[in-house]
GULUMTI-321464 format. One line per 10 residues: number of its first residue (from 1); for each residue x, y, z of C-alpha. Coordinates in steps of 0.02 Angstrom, whole numbers, always signed. Layout:
N
NUM> X Y Z ~ ...
% end
This chain:
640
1> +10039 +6462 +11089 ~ +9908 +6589 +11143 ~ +9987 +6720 +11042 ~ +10011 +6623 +10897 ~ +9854 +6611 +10882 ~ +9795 +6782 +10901 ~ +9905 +6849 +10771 ~ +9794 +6759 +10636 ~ +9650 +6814 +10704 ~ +9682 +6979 +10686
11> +9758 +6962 +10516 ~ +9599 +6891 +10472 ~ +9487 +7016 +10554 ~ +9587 +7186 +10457 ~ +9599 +7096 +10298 ~ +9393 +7068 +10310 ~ +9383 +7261 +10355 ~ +9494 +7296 +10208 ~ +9399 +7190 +10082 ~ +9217 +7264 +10171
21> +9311 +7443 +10136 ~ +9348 +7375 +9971 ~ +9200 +7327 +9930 ~ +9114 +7472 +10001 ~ +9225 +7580 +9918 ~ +9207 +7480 +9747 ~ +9017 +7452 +9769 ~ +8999 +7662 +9758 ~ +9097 +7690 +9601 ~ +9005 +7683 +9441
31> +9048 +7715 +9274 ~ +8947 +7804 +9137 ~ +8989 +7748 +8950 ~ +8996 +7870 +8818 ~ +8802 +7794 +8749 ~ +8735 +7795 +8929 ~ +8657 +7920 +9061 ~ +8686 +7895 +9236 ~ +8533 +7921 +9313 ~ +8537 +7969 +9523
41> +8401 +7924 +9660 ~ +8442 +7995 +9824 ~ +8374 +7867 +9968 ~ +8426 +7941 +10111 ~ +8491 +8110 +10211 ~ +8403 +8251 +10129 ~ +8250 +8346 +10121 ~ +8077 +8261 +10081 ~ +7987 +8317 +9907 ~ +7839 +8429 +9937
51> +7669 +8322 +9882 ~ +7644 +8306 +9693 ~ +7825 +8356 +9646 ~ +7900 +8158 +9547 ~ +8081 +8208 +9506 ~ +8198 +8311 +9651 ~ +8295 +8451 +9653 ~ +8454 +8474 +9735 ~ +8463 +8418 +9949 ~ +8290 +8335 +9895
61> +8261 +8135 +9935 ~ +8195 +8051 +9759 ~ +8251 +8037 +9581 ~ +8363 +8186 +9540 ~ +8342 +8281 +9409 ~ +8530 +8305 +9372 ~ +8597 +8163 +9264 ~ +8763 +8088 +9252 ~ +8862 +8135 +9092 ~ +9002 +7975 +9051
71> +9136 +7948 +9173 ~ +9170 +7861 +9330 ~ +9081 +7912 +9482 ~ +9078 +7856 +9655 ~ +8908 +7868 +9770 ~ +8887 +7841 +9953 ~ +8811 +7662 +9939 ~ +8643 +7643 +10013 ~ +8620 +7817 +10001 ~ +8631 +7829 +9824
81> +8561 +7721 +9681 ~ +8640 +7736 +9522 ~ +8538 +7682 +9350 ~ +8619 +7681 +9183 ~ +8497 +7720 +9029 ~ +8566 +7725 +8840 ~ +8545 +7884 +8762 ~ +8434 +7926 +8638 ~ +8443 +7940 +8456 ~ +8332 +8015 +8337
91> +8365 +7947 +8146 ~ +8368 +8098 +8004 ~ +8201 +8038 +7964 ~ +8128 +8056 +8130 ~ +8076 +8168 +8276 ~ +8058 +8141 +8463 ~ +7887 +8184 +8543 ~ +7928 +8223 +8740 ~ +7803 +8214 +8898 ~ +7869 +8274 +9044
101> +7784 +8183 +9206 ~ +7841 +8331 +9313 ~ +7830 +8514 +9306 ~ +7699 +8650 +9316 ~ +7497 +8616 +9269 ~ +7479 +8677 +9088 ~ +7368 +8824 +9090 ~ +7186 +8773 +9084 ~ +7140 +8792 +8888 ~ +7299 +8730 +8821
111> +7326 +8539 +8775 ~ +7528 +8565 +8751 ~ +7684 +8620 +8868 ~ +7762 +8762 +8823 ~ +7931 +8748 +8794 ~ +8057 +8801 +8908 ~ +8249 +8827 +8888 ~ +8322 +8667 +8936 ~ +8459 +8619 +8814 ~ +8322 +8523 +8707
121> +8274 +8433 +8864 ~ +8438 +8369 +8907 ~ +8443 +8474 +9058 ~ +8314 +8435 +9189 ~ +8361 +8536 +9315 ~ +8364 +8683 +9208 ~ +8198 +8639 +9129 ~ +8117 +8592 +9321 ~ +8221 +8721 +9453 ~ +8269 +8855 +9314
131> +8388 +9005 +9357 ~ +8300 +9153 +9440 ~ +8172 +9245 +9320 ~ +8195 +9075 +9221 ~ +8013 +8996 +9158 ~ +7986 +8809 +9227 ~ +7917 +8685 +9127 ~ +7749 +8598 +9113 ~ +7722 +8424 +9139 ~ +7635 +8346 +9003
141> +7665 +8340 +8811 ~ +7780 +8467 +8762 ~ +7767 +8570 +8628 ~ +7961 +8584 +8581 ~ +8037 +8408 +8503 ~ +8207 +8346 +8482 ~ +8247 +8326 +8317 ~ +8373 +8210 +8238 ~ +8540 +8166 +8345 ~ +8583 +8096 +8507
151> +8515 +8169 +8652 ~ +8571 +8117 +8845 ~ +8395 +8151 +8933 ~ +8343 +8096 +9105 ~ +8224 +7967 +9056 ~ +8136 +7976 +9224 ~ +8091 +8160 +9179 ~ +8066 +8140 +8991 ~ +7962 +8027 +8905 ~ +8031 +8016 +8721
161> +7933 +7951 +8591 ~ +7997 +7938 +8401 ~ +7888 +7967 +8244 ~ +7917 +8006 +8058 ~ +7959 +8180 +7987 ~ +7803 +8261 +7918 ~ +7859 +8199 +7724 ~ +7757 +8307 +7581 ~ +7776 +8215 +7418 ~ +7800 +8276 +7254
171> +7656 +8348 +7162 ~ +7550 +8370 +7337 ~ +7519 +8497 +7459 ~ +7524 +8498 +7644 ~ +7377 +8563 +7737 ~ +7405 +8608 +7931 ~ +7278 +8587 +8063 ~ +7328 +8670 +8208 ~ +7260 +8583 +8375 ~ +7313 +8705 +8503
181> +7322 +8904 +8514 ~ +7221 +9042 +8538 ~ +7043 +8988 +8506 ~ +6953 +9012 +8327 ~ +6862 +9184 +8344 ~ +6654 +9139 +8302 ~ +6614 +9159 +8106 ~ +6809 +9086 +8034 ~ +6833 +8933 +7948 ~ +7011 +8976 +7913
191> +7113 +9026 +8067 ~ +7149 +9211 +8012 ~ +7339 +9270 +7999 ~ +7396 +9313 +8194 ~ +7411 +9488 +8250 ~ +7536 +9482 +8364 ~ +7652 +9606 +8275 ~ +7811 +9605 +8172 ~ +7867 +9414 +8100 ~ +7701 +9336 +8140
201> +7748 +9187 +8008 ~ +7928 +9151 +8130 ~ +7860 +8977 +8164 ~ +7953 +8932 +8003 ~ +7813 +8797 +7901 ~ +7747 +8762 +8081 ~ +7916 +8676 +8112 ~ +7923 +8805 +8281 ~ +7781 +8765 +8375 ~ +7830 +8884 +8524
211> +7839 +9021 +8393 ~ +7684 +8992 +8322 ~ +7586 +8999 +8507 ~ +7708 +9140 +8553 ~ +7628 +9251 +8406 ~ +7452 +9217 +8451 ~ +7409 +9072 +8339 ~ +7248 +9009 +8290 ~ +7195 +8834 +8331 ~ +7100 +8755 +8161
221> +7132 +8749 +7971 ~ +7288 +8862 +7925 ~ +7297 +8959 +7777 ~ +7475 +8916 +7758 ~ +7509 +8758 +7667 ~ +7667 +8653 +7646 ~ +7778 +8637 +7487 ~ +7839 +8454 +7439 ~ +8013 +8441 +7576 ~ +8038 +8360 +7777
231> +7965 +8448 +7889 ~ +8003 +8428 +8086 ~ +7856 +8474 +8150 ~ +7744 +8407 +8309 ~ +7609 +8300 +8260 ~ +7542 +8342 +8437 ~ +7517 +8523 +8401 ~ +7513 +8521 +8203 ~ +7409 +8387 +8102 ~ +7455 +8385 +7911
241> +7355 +8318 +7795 ~ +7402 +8279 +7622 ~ +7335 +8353 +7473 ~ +7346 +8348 +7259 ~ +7396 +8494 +7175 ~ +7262 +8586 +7091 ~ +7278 +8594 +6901 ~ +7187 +8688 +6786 ~ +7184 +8616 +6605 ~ +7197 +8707 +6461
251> +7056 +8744 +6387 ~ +6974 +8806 +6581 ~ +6977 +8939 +6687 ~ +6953 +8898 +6879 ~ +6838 +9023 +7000 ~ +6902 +9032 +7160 ~ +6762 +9021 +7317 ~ +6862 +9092 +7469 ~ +6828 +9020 +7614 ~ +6953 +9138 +7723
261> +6860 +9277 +7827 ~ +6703 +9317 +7916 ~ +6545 +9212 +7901 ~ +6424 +9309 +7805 ~ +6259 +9382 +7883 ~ +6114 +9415 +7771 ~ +6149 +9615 +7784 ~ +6300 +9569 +7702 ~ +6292 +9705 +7550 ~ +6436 +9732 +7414
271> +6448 +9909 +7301 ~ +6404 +9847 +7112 ~ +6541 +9808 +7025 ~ +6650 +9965 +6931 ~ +6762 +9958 +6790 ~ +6620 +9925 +6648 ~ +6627 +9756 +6695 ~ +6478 +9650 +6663 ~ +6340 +9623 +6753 ~ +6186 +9507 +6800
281> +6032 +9575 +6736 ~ +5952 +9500 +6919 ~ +6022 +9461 +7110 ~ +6177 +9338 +7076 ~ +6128 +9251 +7244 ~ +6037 +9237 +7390 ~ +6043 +9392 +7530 ~ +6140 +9288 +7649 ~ +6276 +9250 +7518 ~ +6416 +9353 +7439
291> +6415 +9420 +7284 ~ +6587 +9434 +7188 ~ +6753 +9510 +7272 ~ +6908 +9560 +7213 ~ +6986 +9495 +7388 ~ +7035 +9323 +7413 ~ +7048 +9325 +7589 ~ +6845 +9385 +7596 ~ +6713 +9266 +7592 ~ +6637 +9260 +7421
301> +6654 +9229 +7244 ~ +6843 +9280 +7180 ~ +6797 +9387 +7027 ~ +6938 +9344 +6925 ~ +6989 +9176 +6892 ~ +7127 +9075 +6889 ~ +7200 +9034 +6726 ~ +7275 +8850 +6675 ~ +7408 +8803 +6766 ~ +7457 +8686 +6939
311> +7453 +8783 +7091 ~ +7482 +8753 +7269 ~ +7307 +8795 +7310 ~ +7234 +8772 +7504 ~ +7073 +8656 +7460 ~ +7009 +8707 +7639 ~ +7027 +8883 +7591 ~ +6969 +8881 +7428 ~ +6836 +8792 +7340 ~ +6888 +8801 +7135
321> +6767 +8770 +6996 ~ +6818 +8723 +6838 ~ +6736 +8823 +6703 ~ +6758 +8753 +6516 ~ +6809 +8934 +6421 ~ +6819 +8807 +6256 ~ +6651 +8753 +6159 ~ +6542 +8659 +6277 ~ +6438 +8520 +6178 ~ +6262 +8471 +6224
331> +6176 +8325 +6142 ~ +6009 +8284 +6130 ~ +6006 +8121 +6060 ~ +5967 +7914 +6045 ~ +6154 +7885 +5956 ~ +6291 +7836 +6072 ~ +6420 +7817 +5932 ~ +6604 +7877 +6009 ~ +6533 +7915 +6182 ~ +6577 +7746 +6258
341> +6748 +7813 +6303 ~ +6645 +7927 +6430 ~ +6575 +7847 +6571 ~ +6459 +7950 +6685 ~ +6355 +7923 +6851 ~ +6215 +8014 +6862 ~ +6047 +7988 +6799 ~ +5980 +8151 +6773 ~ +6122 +8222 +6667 ~ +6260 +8115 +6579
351> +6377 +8267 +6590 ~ +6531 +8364 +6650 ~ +6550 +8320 +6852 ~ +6598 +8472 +6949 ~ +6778 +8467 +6960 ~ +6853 +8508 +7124 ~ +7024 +8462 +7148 ~ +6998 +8417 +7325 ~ +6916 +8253 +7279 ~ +7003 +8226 +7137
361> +6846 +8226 +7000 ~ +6897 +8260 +6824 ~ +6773 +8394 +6720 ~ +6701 +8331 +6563 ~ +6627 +8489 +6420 ~ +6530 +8350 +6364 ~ +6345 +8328 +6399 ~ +6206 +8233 +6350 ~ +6013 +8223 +6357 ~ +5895 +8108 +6293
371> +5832 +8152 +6084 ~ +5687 +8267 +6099 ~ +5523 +8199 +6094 ~ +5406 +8350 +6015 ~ +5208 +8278 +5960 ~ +5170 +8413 +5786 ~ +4975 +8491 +5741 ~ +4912 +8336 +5648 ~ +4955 +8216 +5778 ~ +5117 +8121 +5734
381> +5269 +8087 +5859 ~ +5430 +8156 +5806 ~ +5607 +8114 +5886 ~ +5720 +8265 +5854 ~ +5926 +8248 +5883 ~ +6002 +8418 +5921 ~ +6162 +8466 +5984 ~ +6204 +8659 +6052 ~ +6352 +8724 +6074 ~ +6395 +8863 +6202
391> +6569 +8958 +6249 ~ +6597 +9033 +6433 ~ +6715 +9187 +6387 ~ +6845 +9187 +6555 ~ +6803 +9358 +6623 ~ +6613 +9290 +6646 ~ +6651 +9139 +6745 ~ +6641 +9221 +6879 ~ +6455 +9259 +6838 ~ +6383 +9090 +6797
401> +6457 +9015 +6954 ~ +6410 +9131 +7044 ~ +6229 +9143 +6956 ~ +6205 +8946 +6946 ~ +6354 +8871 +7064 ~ +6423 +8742 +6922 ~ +6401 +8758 +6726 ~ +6302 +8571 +6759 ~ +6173 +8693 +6825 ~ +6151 +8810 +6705
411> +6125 +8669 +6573 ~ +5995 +8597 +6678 ~ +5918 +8759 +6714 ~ +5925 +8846 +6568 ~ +6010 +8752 +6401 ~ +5885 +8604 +6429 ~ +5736 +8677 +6469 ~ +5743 +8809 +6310 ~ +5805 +8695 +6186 ~ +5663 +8570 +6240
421> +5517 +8699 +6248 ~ +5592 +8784 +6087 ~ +5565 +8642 +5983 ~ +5385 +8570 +6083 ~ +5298 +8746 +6031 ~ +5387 +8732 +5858 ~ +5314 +8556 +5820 ~ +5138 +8602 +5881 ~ +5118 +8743 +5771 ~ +5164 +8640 +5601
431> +5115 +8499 +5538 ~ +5225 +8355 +5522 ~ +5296 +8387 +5359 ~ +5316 +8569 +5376 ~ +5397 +8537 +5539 ~ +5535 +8423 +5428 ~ +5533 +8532 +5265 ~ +5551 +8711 +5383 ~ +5701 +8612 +5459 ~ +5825 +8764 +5403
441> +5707 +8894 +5485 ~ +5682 +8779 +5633 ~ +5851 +8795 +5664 ~ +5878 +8971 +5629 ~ +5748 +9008 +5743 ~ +5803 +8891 +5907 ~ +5982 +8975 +5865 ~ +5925 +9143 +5886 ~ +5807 +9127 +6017 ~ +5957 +9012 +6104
451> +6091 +9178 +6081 ~ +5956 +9316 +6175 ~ +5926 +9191 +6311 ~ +6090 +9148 +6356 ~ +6152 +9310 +6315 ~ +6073 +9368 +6498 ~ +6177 +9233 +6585 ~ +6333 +9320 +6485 ~ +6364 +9138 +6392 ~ +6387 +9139 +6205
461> +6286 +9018 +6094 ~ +6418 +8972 +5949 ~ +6285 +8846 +5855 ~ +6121 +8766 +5871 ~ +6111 +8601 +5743 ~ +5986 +8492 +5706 ~ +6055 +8302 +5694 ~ +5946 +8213 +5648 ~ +5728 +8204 +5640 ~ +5646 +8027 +5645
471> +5470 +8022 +5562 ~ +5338 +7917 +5599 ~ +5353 +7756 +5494 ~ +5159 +7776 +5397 ~ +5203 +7962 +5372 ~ +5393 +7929 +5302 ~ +5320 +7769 +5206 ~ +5163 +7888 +5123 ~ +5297 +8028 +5097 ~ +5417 +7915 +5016
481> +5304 +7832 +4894 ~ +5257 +8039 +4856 ~ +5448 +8085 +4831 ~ +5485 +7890 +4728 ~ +5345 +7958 +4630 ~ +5387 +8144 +4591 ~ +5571 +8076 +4534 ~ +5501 +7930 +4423 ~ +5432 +8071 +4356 ~ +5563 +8191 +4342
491> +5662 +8021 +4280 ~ +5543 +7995 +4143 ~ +5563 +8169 +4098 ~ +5737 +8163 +4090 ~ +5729 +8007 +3997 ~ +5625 +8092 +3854 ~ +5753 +8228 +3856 ~ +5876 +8112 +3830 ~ +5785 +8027 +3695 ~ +5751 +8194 +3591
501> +5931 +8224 +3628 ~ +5979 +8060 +3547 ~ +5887 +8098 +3418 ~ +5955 +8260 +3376 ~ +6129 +8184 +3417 ~ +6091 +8042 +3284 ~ +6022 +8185 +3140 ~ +6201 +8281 +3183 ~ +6270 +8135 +3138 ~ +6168 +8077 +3000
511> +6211 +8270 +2933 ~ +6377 +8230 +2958 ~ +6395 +8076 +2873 ~ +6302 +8158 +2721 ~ +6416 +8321 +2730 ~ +6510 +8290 +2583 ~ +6350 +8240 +2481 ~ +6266 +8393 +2544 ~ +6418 +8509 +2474 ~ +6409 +8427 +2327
521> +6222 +8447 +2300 ~ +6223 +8626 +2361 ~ +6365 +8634 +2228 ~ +6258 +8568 +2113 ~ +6131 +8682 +2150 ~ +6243 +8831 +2127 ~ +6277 +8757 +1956 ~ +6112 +8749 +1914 ~ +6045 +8938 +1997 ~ +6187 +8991 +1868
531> +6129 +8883 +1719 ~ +5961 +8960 +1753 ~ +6013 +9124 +1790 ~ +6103 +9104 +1616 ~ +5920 +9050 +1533 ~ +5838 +9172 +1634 ~ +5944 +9303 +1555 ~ +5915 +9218 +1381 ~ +5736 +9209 +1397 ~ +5736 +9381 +1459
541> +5812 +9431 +1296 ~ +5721 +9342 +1193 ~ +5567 +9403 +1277 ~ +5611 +9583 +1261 ~ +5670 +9533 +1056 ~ +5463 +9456 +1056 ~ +5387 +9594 +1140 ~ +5480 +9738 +1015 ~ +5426 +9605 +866 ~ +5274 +9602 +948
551> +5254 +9784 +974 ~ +5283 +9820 +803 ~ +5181 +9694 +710 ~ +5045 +9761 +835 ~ +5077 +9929 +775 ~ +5071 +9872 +600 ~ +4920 +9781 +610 ~ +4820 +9925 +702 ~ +4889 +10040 +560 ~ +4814 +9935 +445
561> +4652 +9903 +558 ~ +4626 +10081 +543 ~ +4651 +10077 +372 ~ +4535 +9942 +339 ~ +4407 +10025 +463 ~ +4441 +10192 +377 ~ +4390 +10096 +211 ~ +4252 +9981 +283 ~ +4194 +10164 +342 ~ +4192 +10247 +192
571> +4116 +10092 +89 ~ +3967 +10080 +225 ~ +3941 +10270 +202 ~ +3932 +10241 +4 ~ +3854 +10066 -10 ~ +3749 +10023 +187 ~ +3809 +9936 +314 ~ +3725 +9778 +257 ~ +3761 +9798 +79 ~ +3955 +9790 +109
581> +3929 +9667 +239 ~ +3833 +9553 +102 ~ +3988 +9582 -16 ~ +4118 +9552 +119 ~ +4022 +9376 +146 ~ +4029 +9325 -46 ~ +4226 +9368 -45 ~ +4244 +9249 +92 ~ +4138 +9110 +12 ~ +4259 +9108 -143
591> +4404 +9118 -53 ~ +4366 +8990 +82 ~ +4270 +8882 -33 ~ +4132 +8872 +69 ~ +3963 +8787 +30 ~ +3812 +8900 -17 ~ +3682 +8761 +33 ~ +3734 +8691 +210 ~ +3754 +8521 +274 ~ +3649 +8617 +400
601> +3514 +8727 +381 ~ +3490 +8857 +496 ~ +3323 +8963 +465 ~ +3273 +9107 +563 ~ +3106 +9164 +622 ~ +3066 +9292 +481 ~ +2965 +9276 +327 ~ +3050 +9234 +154 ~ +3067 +9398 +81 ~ +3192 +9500 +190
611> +3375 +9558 +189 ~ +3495 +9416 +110 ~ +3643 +9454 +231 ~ +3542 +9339 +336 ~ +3543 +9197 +232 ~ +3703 +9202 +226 ~ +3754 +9246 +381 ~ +3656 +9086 +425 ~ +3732 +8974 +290 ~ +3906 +9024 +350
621> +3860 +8981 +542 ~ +3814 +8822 +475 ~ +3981 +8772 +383 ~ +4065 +8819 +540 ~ +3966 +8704 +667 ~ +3996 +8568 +529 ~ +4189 +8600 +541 ~ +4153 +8601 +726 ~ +4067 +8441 +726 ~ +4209 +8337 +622
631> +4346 +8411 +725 ~ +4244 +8342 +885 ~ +4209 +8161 +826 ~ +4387 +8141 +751 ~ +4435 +8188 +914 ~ +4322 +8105 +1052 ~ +4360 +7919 +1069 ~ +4247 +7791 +960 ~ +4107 +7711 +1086 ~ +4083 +7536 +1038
% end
């Protein structure tokens, strides 16, 4: 009975070794999956860590720093704890940022690991106990990063952290910031290009941050900026910043202000510039500031500028300023008429805002003052509209930036003022109306005086044009009642020209109307001139017929007048002149029948006796005035 007993007893006792063994043997094993690390903490049986070390090495009592890789494993139980972590994946669009919470202090100075060859941190042991000569890593944030994939990393080691890919978009510009490396030398805004030799720029766009540190890089702004693309690069030791593209417009030039190389002192001294190129006529800037280069990585002024186009341009590096190379207008003027489309923010000029790509302000050539207010010599307030326009040629950009730092400037500085002084000392030398009739000289003159003034600041003055002049409202009413006057007049005399005109217009006619009458009577006139040229030519006969009738009858007579005389002669000489004059008397009394006593009797003053021819010389004056006297009463109207 006793040893039936027993036999169960001991059955029972192996078969609980054998299921303790079992279960001891079972409890060890572990399996690893293919998406999990098998992490190992020793407990027991080995050697201590020394003080600070977190993760041990081989023989050492703690967290090991050799993973498990998948598979099936069996551990001592108690002695050895097994943990099972997933692995880690990094998506295409990612990185992983590491921090190590064991290794080697980084070097006083630096803020980042350096990176160590340890199979992209998969490899603790390697990265913490390296190979003989090997370099051990630095607890902290690493420099190196794991990029995309799947990555079986000791998470007791490794802290892995994802974050975007550094993503530069289309049409902008990466800027990189570095935030550890050698130290900016004193004087640099830009970090200058590393020295360190042969393939300086290895660090590949910043993507190789172990390169970059390697090589001697700077710590600060980078000259170097990114294209549009991924870029895996660690936001611990790179910032990025993005950035537009800078675009010049046609119609500008852009000067470039380099901000890359030593701060300038005020010994600072350049040679003038060769090559016949232009130059201010005084300094271009202060003593402590550059004057132009030909070197864009020198502090200064760039000398040539940029012409229109989009480039990739570092706005940390290099300040641009848009200079308009087209006409620049400047108005002086009250009408807003098609400027409402421009809206502009400061007060003191209504203008073109510096453009600097950097803060994205858009230039405007457009700029526009208040209308002049000019007072002339007699008193009266005159508001003058005039608009200038200048032209920037592109190889003297340059020059007025670096002369007045923005073209807003020199219209301030030098466009207002002149064109506002110009046209004060103009108006107080005239009067008012031979400030507005001398308008064409007024403007000649501002033009010209406009071209030598800006001809120092190497800007060209295209035109000068005066808009508009408002007149005082008595003066304009006085001198328009003047002008209404002097063309009523010049109306009036038009009018009378017209009239006399008409009237000579209405005699054409009236001639015209009579034309045929007037042939006819100068027809008729003809006929006549040749009627009377025919009478003419009659009379003219008949008068020379008369005068050869006349000439001989003449001739006659005087032959017979001498004959007579010859006799009366010869009588007188025989008988006395009064005898034969007596005798002559008597023949006439017979043959005329004439009256020896008178109607009339005519005595003379002599006594009775005396010559006879008296008596009847007097008797025969007296039948005569009797004759006389009939003719004259038959004649002469009766008187009643």
């Amino acid at each position: 009975m006793d040893s039936l007993q027993t036999v169960p007893v001991l059955g029972i006792v192996i078969g609980a070794i054998g299921l303790i063994v079992v279960l001891f043997i079972l409890t060890g094993l572990k399996l690893i999956r293919d998406d999990q690390v098998g992490i190992v903490t020793k407990k027991m049986f080995g050697t201590p860590m020394p003080p600070g070390q977190v993760i041990a090495g081989h023989g050492q009592i703690g967290v090991q720093a050799r993973t498990l890789m998948p598979g099936l494993y069996w551990f001592m139980p108690f002695i050895y704890v097994i943990s099972k972590v997933n692995v880690i994946e990094i998506g295409t669009n990612e990185i992983g940022i590491v921090e190590a919470i064991d290794g080697d202090p980084i070097p006083q100075g630096r803020i980042l690991a350096e990176e160590v060859h340890c199979n992209t941190f998969q490899d603790a042991e390697a990265f913490l106990f390296p190979a003989s000569g090997g370099k051990r890593g630095q607890k902290g944030p690493q420099v190196g990063i794991v990029r995309p994939g799947t990555y079986r990393i000791n998470t007791s080691l490794f802290s892995v952290t994802r974050r975007q890919v550094t993503k530069i978009v289309e049409k902008k510009l990466g800027v990189v910031v570095a935030l550890d490396g050698v130290p900016l030398p004193s004087g640099y805004i830009i970090a200058p290009k590393p020295t360190a030799g042969a393939g300086v720029d290895d660090h590949n766009f910043f993507q190789n941050g172990q390169a970059f540190l390697d090589k001697g890089g700077y710590r600060g702004p980078q000259l170097d900026t990114l294209q549009p693309g991924n870029y895996y690069i660690n936001p611990l030791l790179f910032e990025v910043k993005e950035y537009d593209q800078a675009e010049v417009k046609p119609g500008y030039v852009a000067v470039l202000r380099s901000n890359v190389g030593l701060e300038l002192t005020k010994d600072v001294s350049k040679p003038a510039p060769t090559g016949g190129e232009p130059t201010l006529a005084g300094p271009v800037h202060d003593a402590e500031e550059v004057v132009l280069n030909t070197d864009q990585l020198q502090r200064g002024i760039y000398r040539q500028p940029i012409a229109p186009g989009i480039y990739n341009m570092n706005p940390l590096a290099f300040t641009p300023y848009l200079v308009p190379t087209s006409a620049v207008t400047i108005d002086w003027a009250s009408n807003t008429e098609l400027r409402e489309e421009r809206q502009f923010t400061d007060d003191s000029i209504k203008g073109m805002a510096q453009m600097n790509p950097v803060d994205g302000v858009k230039a405007k050539e457009f700029f526009k003052f208040a209308e002049l207010t000019v007072t002339s010599k007699d008193g009266f307030t005159l508001n003058v509209d005039v608009r200038l326009i200048i032209r920037i040629q592109p190889q003297h950009a340059a020059f007025v930036i670096a002369r007045f730092g923005s073209v807003r400037n020199l219209i301030e500085q030098i466009a207002h003022p002149l064109i506002d002084s110009s046209f004060r000392n103009k108006a107080g030398e005239a009067k008012a109306i031979e400030f507005i009739q001398g308008r064409t000289e007024l403007q000649q003159d501002a033009l010209k005086r406009a071209q030598e003034e800006f001809k120092k600041y190497h800007v060209d003055v295209q035109n000068l044009l005066i808009a508009y002049i408002k007149v005082d409202e008595k003066l304009l009413a006085t001198q328009t009642e003047k002008e209404i006057a002097m063309q009523q007049e010049a109306q009036y005399t038009q009018q009378a020209l017209a009239e006399v005109k008409r009237s000579e217009l209405q005699e054409k006619k009236a001639r015209a109307d009579k034309q045929s009458e007037v042939v006819a009577a100068k027809l008729s006139i003809d006929i006549e001139k040749d009627k009377a040229d025919a009478l003419r030519q009659t009379a003219k006969g008949e008068r020379d017929a008369t005068k050869t009738r006349a000439d001989g009858k003449a001739y006659q007579e005087k032959a017979v007048g001498e004959g007579t005389a010859a006799g009366y002669k010869a009588q007188s000489e025989v008988l006395g002149a009064g005898n034969l004059a007596a005798i002559k008397i008597v023949e006439q009394v017979g043959i005329n029948k004439v009256k020896i006593v008178p109607d009339l009797l005519i005595t003379g003053g002599g006594s009775g006796s005396g010559d006879q021819s008296g008596l009847l010389l007097t008797g025969l004056l007296s039948t005569i005035l009797a004759d006389k006297v009939k003719e004259t009463s038959t004649i002469s109207p009766k008187v009643s």
